[in-house]
C-alpha positions as CSV (number, residue, x, y, z in Angstrom):
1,X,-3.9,199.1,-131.3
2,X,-0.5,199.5,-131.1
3,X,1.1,202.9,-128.8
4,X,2.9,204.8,-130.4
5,X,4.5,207.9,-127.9
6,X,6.9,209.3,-130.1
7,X,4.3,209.9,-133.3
8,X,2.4,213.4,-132.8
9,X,-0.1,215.5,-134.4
10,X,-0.2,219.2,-134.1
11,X,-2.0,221.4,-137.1
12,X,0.8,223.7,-136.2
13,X,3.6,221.5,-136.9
14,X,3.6,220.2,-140.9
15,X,0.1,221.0,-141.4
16,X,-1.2,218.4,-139.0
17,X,0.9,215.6,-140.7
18,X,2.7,212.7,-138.5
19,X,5.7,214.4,-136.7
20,X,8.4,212.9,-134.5
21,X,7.9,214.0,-131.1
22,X,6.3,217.1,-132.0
23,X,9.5,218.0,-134.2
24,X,9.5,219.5,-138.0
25,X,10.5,215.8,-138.9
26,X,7.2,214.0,-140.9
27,X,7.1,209.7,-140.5
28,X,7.2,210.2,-144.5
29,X,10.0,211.9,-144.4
30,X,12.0,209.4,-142.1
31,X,9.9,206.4,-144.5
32,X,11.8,207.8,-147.5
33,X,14.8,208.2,-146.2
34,X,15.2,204.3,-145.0
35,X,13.7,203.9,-148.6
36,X,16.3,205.7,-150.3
37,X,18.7,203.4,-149.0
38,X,19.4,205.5,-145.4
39,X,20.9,203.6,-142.6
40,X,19.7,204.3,-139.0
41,X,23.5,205.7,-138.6
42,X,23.4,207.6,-141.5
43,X,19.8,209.5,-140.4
44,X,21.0,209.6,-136.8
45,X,24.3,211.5,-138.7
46,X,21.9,213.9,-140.7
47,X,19.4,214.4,-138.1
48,X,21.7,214.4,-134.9
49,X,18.4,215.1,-132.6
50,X,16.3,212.1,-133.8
51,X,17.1,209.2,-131.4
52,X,17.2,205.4,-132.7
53,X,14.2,204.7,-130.9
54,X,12.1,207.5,-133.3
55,X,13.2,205.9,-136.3
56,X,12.2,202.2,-135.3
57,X,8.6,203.9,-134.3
58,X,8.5,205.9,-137.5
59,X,9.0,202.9,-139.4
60,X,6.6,200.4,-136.9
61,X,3.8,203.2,-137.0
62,X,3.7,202.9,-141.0
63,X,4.2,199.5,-140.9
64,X,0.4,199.6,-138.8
65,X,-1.1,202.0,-141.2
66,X,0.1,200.1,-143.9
67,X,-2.4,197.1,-142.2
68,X,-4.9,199.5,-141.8
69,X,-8.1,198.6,-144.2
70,X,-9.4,201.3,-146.6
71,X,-13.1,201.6,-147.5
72,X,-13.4,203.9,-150.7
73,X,-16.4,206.2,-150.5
74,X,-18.5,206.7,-153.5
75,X,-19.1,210.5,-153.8
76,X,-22.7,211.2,-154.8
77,X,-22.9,213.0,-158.4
């Protein structure tokens, strides 16, 4: 597995979602920015206190969960 130190959880931050180092700033967010067409310039512009480094480990941690294998779960009726 890979490390990923920049990528945190807190319950308290954006509802438990992925966060950059603990920051209001989601991996999704960061995801659909670079989907939209976002250079790393242009979020580093935006977002002055995200680094380079958090945006290539935003992008390389859901480029691993994107690998990850589901397993659907039947709910019992």
């Amino acid at each position: 597995m890979f490390e990923f130190e920049r990528i945190t959880y807190d319950q308290n931050v954006m509802g438990g979602k992925a966060t950059i180092r603990g920051m209001r700033v989601t991996v999704s967010l960061v995801v659909n920015l670079v989907a939209n067409g976002m250079s790393a310039d242009e979020i580093s512009e935006a977002y002055p206190y995200l680094e380079r480094e958090d945006i290539r480990q935003a992008l390389h941690f859901a480029a691993w969960l994107a690998e990850e294998t589901v397993h659907p779960v039947e709910l019992a009726s």
